[in-house]
ROLUMTI-685768 format. One record per residue: residue in three letters; z, x, y of N, C-alpha, C in turn. Coordinates in Angstrom, 2 decimals. Layout:
% residues N
+---------+---------+---------+---------+---------+---------+---------+---------+---------+---------+
| residuo |    n_zz |    n_xx |    n_yy |   ca_zz |   ca_xx |   ca_yy |    c_zz |    c_xx |    c_yy |
+---------+---------+---------+---------+---------+---------+---------+---------+---------+---------+
|     ALA |       Z |       X |       Y |       Z |       X |       Y |       Z |       X |       Y |
...
+---------+---------+---------+---------+---------+---------+---------+---------+---------+---------+
% end
This chain:
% residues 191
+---------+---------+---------+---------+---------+---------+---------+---------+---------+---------+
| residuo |    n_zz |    n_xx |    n_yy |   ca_zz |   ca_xx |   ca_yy |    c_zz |    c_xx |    c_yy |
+---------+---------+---------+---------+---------+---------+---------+---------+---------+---------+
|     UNK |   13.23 |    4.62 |  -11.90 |   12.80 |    5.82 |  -11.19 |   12.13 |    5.43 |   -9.88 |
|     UNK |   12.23 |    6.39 |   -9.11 |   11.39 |    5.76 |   -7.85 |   11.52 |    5.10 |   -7.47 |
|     UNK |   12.93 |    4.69 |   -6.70 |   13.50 |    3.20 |   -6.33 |   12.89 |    3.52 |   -4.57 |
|     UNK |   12.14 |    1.94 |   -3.99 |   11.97 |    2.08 |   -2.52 |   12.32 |    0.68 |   -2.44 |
|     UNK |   13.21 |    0.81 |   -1.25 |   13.29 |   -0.65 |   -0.31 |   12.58 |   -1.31 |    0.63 |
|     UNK |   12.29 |   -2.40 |    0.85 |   11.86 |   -2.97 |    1.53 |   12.42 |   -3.08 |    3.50 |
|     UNK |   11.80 |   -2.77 |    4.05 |   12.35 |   -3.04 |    5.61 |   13.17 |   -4.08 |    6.00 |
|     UNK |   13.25 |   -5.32 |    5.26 |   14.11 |   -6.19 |    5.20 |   15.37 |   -6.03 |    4.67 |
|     UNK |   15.23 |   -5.51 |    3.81 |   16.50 |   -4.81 |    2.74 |   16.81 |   -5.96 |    1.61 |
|     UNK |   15.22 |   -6.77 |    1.46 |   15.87 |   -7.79 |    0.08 |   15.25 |   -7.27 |   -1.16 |
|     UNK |   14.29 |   -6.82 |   -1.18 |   13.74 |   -6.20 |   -2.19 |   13.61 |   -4.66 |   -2.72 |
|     UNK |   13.61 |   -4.31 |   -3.82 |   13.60 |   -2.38 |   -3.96 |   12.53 |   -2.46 |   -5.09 |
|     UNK |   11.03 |   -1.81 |   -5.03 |   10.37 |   -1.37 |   -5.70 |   10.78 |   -0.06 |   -6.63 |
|     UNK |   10.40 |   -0.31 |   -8.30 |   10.83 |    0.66 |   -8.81 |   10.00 |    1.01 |   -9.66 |
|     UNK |    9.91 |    2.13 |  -10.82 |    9.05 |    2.17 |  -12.02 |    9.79 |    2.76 |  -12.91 |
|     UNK |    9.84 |    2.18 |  -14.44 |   10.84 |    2.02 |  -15.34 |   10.06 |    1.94 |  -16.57 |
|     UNK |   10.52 |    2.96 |  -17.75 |    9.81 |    2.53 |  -18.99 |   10.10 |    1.58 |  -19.67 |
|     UNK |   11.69 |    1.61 |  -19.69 |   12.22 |    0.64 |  -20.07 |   11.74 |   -1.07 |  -20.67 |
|     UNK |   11.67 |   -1.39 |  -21.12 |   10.79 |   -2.54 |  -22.06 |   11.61 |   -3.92 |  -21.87 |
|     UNK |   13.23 |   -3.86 |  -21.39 |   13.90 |   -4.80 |  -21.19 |   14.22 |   -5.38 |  -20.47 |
|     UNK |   13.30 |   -5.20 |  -19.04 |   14.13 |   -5.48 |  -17.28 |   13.29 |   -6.74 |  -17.70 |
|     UNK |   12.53 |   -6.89 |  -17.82 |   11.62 |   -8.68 |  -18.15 |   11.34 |   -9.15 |  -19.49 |
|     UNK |   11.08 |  -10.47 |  -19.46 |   10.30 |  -10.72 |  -20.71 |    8.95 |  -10.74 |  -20.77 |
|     UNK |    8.73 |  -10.23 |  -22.73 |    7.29 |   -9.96 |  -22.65 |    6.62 |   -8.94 |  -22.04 |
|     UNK |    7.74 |   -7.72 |  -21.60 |    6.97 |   -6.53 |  -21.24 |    6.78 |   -5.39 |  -22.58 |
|     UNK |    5.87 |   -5.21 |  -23.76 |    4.97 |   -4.84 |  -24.73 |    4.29 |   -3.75 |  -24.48 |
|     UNK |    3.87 |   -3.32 |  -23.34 |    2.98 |   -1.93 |  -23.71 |    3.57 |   -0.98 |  -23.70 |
|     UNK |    4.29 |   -0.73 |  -24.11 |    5.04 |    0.69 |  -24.50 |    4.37 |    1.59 |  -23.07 |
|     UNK |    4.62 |    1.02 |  -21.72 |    4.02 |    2.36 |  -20.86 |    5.42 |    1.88 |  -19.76 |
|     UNK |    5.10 |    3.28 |  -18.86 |    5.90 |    2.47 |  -17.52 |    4.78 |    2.19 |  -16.61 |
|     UNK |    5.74 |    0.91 |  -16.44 |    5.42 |   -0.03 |  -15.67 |    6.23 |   -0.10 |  -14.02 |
|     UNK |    5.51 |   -1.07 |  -13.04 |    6.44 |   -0.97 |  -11.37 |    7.06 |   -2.43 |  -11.80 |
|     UNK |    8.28 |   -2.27 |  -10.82 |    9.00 |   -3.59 |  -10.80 |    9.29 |   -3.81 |   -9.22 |
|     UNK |    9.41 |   -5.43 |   -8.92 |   10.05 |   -5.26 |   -8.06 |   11.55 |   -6.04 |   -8.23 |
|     UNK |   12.62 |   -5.73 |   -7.73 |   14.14 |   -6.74 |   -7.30 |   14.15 |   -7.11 |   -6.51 |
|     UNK |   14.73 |   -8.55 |   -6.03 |   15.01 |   -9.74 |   -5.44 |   16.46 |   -9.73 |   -4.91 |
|     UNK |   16.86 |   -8.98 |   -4.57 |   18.49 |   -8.88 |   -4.31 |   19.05 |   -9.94 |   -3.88 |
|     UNK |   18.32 |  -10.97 |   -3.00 |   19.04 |  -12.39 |   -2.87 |   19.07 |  -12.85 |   -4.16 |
|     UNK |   18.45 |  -13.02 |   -4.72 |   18.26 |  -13.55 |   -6.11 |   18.19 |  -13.37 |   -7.18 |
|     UNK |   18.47 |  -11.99 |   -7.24 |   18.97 |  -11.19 |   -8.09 |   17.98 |  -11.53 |   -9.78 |
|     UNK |   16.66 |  -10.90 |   -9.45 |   15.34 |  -11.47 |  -10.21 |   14.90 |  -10.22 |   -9.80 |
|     UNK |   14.41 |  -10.13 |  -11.61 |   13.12 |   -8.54 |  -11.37 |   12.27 |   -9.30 |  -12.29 |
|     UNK |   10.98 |   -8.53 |  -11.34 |    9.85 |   -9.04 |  -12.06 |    9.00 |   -7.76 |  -12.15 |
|     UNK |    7.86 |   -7.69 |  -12.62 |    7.26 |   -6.90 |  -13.11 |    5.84 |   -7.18 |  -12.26 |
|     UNK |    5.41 |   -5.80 |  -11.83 |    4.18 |   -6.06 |  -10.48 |    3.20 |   -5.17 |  -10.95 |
|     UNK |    3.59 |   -4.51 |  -12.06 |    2.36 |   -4.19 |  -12.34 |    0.98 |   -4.45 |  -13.82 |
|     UNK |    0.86 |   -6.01 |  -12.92 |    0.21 |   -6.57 |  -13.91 |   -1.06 |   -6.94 |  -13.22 |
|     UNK |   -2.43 |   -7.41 |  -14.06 |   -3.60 |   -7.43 |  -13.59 |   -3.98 |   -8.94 |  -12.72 |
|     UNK |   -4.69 |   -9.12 |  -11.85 |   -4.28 |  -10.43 |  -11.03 |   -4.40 |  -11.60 |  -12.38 |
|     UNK |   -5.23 |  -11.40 |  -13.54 |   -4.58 |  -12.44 |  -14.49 |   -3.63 |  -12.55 |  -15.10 |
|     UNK |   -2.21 |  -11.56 |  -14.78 |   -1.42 |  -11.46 |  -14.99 |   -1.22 |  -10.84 |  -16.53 |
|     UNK |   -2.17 |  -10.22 |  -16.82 |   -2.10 |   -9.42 |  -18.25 |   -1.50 |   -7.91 |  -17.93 |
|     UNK |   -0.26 |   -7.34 |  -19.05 |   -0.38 |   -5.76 |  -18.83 |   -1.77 |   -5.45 |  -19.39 |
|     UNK |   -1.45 |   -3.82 |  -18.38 |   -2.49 |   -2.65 |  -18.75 |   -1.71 |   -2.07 |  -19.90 |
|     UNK |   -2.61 |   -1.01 |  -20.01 |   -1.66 |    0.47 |  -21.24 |   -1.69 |    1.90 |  -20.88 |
|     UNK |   -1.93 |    1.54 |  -19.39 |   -2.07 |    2.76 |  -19.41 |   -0.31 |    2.81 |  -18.44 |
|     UNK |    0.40 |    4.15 |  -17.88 |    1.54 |    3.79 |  -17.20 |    0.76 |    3.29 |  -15.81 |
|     UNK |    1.90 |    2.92 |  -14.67 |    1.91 |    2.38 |  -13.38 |    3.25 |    3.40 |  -12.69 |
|     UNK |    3.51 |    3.85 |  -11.87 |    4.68 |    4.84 |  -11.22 |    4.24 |    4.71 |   -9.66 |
|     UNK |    4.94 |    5.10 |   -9.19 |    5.67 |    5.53 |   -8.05 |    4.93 |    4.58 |   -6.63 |
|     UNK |    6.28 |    3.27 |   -7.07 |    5.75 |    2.69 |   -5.94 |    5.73 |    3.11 |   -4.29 |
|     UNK |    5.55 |    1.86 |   -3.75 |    5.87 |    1.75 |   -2.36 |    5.79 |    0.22 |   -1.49 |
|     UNK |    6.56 |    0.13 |   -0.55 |    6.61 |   -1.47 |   -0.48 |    6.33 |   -1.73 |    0.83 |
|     UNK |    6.09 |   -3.01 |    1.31 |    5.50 |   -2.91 |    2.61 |    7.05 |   -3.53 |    3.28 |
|     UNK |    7.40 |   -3.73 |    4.48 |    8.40 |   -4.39 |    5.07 |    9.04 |   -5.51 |    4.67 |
|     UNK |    7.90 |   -6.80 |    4.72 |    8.43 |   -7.31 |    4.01 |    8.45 |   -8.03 |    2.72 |
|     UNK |    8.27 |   -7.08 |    1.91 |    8.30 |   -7.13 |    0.84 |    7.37 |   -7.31 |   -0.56 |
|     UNK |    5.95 |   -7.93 |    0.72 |    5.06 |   -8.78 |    0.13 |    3.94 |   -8.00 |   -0.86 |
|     UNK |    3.97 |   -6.81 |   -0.11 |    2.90 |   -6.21 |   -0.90 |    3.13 |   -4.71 |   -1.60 |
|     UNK |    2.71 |   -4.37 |   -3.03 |    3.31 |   -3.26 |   -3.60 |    2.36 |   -2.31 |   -3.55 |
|     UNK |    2.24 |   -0.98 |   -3.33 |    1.46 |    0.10 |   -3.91 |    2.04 |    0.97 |   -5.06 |
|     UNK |    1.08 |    1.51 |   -5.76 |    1.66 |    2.25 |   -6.79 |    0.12 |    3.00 |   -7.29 |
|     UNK |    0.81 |    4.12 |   -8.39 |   -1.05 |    4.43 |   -8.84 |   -0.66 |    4.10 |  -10.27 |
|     UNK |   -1.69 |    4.38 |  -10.99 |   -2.11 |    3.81 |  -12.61 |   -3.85 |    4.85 |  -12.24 |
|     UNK |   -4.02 |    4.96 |  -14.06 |   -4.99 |    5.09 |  -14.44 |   -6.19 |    4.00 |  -15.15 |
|     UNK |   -5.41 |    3.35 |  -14.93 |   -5.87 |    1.95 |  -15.34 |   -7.02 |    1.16 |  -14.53 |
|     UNK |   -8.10 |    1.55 |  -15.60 |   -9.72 |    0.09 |  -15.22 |   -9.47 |   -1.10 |  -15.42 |
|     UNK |   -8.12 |   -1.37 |  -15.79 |   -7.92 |   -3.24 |  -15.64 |   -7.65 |   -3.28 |  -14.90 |
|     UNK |   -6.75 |   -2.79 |  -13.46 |   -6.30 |   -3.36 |  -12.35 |   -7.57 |   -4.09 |  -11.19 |
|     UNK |   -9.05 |   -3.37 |  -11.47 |   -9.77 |   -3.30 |  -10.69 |  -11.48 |   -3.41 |  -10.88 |
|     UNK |  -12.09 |   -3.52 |  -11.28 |  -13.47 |   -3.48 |  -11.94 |  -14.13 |   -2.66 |  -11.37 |
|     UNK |  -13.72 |   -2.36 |  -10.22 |  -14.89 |   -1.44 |   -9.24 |  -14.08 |    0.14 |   -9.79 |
|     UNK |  -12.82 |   -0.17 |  -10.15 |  -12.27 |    1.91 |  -10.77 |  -13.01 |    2.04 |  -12.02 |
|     UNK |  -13.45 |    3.18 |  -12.16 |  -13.96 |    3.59 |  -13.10 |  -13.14 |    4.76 |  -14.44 |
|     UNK |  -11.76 |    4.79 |  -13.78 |  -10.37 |    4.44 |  -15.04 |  -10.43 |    6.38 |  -14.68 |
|     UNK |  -11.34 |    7.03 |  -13.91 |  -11.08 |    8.77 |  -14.05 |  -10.18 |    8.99 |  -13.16 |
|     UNK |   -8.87 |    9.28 |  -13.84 |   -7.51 |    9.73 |  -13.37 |   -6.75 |    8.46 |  -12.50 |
|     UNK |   -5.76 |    9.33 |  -12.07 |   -4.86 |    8.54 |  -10.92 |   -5.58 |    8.27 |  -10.28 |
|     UNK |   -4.86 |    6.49 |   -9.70 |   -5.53 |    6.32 |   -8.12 |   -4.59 |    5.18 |   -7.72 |
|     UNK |   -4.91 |    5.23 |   -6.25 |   -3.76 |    4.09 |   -5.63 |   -4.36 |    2.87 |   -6.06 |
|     UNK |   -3.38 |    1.97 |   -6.00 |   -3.28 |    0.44 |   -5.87 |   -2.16 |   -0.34 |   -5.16 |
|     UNK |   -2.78 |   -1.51 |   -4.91 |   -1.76 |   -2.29 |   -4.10 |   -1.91 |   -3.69 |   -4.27 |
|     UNK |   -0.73 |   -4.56 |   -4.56 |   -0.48 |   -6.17 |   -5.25 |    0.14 |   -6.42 |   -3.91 |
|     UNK |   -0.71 |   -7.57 |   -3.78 |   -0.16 |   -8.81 |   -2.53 |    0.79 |   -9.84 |   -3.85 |
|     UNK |    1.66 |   -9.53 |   -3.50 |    2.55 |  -10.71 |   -4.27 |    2.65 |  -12.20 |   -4.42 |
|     UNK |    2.15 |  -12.53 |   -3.36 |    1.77 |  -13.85 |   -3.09 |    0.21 |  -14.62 |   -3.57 |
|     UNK |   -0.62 |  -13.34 |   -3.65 |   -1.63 |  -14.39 |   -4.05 |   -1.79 |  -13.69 |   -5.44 |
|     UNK |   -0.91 |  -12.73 |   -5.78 |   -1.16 |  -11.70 |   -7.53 |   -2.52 |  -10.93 |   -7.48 |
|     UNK |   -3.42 |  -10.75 |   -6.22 |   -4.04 |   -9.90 |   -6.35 |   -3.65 |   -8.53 |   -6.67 |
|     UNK |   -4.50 |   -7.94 |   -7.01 |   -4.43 |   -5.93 |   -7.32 |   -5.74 |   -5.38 |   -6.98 |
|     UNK |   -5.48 |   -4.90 |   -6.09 |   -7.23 |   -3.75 |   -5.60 |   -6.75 |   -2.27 |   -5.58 |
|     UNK |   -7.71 |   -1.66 |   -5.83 |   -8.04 |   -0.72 |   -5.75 |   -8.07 |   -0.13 |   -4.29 |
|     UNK |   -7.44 |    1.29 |   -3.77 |   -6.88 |    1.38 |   -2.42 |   -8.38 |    1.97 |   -1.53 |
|     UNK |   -8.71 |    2.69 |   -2.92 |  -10.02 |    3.48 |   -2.08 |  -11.57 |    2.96 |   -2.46 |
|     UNK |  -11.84 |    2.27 |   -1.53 |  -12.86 |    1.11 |   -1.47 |  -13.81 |    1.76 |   -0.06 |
|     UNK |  -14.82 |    1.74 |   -0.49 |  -16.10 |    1.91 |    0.32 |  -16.34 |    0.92 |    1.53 |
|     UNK |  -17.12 |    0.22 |    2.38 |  -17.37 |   -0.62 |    3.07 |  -18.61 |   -1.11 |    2.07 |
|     UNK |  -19.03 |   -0.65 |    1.01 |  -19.72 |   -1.53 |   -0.21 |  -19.57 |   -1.74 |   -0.90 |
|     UNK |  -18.08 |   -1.75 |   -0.40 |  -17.24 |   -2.61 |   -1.93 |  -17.76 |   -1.45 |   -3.15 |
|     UNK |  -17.16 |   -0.63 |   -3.15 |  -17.52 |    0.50 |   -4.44 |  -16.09 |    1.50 |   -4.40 |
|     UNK |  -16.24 |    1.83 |   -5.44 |  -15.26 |    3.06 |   -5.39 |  -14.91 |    4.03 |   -4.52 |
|     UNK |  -14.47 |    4.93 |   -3.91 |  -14.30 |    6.04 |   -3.43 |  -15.09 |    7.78 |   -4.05 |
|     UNK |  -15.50 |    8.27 |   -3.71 |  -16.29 |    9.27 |   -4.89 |  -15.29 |    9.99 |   -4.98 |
|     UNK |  -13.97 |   10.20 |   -4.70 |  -12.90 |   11.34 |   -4.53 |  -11.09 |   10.77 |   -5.08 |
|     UNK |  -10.15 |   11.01 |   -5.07 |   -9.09 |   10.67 |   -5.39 |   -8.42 |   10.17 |   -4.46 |
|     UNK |   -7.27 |    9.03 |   -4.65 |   -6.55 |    8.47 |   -3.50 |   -4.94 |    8.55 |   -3.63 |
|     UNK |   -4.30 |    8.55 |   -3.05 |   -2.83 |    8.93 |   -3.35 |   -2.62 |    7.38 |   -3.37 |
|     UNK |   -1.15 |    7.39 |   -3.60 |   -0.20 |    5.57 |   -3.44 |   -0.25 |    5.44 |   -2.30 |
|     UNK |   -1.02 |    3.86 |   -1.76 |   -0.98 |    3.39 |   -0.39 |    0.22 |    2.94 |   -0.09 |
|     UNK |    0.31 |    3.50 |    1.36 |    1.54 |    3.24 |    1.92 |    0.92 |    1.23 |    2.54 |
|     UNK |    1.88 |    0.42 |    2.50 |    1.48 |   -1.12 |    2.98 |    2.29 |   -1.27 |    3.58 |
|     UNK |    1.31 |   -1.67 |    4.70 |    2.27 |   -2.39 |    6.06 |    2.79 |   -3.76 |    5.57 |
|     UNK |    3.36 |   -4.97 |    6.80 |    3.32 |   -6.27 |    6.29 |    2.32 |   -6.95 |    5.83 |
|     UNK |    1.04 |   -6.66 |    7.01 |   -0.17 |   -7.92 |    7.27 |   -1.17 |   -7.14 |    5.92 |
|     UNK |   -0.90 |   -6.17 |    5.15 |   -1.50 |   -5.66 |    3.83 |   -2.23 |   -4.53 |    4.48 |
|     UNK |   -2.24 |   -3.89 |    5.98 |   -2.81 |   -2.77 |    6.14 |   -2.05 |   -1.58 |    4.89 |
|     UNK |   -3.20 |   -0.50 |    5.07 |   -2.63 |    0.09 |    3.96 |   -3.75 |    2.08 |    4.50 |
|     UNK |   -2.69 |    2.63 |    4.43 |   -2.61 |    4.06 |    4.78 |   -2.22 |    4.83 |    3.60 |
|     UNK |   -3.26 |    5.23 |    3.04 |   -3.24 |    6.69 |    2.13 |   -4.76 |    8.06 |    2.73 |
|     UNK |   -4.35 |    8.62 |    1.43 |   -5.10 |    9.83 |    1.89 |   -6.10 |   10.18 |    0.50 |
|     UNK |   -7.33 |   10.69 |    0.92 |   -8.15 |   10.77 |   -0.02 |   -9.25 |   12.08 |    0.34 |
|     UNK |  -10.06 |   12.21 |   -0.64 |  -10.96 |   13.04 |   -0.44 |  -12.27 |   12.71 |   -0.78 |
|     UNK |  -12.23 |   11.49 |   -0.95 |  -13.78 |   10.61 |   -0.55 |  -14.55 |   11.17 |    0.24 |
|     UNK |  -16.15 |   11.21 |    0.06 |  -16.87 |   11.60 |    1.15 |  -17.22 |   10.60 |    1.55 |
|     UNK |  -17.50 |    9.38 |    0.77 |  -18.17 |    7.73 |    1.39 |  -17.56 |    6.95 |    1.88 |
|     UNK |  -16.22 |    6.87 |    2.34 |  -15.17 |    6.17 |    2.58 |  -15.85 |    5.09 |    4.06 |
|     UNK |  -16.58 |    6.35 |    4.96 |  -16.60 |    6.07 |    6.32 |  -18.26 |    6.68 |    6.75 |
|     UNK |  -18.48 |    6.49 |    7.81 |  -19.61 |    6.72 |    7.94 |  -19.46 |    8.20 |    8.53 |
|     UNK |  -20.39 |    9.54 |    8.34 |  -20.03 |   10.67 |    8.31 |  -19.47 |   11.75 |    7.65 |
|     UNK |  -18.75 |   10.69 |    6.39 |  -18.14 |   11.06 |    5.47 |  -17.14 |   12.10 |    5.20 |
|     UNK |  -16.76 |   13.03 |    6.39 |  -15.20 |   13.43 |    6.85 |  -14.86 |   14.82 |    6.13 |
|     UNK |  -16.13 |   15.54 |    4.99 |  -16.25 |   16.48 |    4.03 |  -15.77 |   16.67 |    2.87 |
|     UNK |  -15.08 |   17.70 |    2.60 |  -14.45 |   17.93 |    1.15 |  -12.83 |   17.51 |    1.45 |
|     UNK |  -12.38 |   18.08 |    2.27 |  -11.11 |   17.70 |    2.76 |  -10.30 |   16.40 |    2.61 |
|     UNK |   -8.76 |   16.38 |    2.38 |   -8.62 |   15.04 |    2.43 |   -8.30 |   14.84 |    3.73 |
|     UNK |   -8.11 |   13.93 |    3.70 |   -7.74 |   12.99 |    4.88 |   -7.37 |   12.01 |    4.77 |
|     UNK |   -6.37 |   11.66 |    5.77 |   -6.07 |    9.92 |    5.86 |   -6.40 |    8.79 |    6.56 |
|     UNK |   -6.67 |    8.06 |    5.54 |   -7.63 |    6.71 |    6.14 |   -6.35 |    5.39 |    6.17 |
|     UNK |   -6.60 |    4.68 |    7.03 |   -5.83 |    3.87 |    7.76 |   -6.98 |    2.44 |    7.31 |
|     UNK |   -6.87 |    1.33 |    6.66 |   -7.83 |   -0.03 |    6.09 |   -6.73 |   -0.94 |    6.23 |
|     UNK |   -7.31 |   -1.92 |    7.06 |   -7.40 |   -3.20 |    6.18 |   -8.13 |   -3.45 |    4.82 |
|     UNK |   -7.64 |   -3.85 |    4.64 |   -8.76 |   -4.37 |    3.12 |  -10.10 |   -4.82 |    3.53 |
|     UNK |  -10.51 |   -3.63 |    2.92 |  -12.51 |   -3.62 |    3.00 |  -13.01 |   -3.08 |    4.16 |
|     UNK |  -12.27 |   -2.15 |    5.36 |  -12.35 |   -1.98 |    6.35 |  -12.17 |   -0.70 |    6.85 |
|     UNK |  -12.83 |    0.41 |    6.12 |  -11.87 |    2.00 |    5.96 |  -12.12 |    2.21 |    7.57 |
|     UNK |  -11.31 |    3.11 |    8.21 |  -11.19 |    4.22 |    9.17 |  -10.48 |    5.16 |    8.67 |
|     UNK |  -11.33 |    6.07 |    9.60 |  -10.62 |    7.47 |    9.11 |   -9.47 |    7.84 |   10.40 |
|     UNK |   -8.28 |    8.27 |    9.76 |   -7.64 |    8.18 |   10.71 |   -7.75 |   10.05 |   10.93 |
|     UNK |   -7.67 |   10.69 |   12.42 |   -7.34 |   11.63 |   12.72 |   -6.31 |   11.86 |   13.49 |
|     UNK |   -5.50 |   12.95 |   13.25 |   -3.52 |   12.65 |   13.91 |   -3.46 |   12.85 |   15.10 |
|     UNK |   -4.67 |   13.52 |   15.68 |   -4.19 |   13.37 |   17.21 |   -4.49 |   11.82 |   17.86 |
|     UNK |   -5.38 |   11.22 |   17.10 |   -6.24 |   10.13 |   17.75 |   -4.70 |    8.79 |   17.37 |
|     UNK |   -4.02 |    9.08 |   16.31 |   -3.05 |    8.47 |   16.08 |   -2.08 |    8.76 |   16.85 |
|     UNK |   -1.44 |   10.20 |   17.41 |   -0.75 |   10.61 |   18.55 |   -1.01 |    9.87 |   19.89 |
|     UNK |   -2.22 |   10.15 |   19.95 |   -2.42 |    8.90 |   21.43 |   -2.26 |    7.86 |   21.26 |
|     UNK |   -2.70 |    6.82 |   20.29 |   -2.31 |    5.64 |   20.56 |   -0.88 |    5.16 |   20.48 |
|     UNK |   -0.09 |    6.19 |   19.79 |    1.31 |    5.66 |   19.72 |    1.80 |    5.60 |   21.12 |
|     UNK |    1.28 |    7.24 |   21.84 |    1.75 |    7.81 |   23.16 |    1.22 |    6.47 |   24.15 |
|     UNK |    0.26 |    5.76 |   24.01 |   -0.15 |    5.00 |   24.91 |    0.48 |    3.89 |   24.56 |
|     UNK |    0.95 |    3.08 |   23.32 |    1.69 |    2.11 |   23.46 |    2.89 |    2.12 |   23.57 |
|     UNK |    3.57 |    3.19 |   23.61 |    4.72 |    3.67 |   24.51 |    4.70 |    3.60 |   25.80 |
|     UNK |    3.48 |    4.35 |   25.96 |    3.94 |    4.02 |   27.74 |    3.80 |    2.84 |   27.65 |
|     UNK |    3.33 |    2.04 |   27.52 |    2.77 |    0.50 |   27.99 |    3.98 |    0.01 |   28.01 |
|     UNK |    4.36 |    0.07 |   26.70 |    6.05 |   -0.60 |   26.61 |    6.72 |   -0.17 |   27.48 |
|     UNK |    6.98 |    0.82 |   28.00 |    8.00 |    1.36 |   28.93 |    7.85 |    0.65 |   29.97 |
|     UNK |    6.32 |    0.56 |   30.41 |    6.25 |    0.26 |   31.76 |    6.29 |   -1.27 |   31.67 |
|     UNK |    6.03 |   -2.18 |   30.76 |    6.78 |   -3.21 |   30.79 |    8.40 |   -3.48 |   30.88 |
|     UNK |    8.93 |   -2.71 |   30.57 |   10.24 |   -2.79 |   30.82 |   10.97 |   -3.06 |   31.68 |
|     UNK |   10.38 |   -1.16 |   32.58 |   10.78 |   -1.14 |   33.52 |   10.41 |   -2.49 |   34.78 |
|     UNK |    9.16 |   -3.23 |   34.22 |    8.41 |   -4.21 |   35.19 |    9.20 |   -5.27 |   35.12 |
|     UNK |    9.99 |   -5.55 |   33.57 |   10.59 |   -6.86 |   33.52 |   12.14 |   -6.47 |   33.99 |
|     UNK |   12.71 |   -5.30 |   33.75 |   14.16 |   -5.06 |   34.47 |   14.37 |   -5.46 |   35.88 |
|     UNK |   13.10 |   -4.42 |   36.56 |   13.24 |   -4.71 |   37.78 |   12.82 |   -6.88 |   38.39 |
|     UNK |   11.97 |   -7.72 |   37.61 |   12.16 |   -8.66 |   38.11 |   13.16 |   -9.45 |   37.23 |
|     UNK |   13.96 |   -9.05 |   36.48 |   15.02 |   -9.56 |   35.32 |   14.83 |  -10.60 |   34.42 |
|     UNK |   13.62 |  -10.07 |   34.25 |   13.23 |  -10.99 |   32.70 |   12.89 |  -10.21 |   31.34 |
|     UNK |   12.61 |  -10.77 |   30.34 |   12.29 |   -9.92 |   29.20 |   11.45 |   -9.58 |   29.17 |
|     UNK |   10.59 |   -8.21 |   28.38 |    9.71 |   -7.71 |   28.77 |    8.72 |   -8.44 |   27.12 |
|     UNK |    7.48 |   -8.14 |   27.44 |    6.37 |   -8.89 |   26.37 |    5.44 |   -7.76 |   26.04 |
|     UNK |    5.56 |   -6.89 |   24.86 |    4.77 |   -5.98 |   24.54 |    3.36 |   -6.30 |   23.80 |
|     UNK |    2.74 |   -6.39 |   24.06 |    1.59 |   -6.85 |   23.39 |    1.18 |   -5.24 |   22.22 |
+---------+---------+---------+---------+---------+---------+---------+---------+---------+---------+
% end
């Protein structure tokens, strides 16, 4: 269920009850997977960074470009020590080092007081969901959700016009590099 690909196009995040895509998958819940299409290898990502299942389910991933890092939610207080296991909440596995955190994280390292959807993950592990935290940020943003834009351990609150401009401004920038490197006929360098 819930099949997403990767920006590369080698990997597809999925979530499956199914008990037979790996070995040693036992908790009778669904669980996220990811596939390896070069290599035609599924593994199972939603496990705790000691690599133990939870029991509770894991669903509806999401994958970053390339490939490295998964989001998904669970109700599950094993993924994280700082969740306190009340309801859904996002998470996200760096594949490479088998970490799993918790998406909605304070700048004191604490929970979120509100709910978080499945983080969307960039490559470098930035990670964009939406919540209704009041502690997320300083000011605390009200009852409302909103979407916050983190690095890990690093919330901002993102607001869409403030995101409209910066796209609008690194557009122009790019453009006008372009046009700067056409006209002296070299390639242009977008920073």
């Amino acid at each position: 269920n819930n099949p997403v690909i990767a920006g590369n196009g080698l990997y597809v995040a999925f979530d499956s009850d199914a008990s037979d895509l790996v070995d040693g998958d036992a908790n009778d819940a669904r669980d996220v997977f990811i596939y390896d299409i070069f290599n035609d290898q599924t593994q199972i990502v939603s496990l705790t960074t000691n690599r133990s299942q939870v029991d509770q389910p894991s669903s509806f991933p999401t994958i970053s470009g390339n490939g490295r890092f998964v989001g998904f939610t669970s109700a599950s207080p094993d993924f994280d020590n700082r969740y306190s296991g009340s309801g859904l909440e996002g998470f996200y596995k760096d594949l490479q080092t088998n970490s799993v955190e918790l998406a909605n994280i304070t700048k004191n390292n604490q929970q979120g007081n509100g709910a978080a959807s499945i983080p969307l993950v960039s490559s470098n592990g930035a990670l964009v969901f939406t919540s209704n935290s009041t502690n997320l940020v300083n000011g605390g943003g009200g009852s409302e959700t909103h979407a916050f834009y983190t690095k890990p351990k690093t919330p901002k609150i993102v607001v869409n016009q403030a995101l409209k401009a910066a796209f609008k401004k690194k557009i122009k920038k790019a453009k006008f590099a372009l046009r700067k490197a056409k006209r002296a006929g070299k390639k242009a360098r977008v920073k």
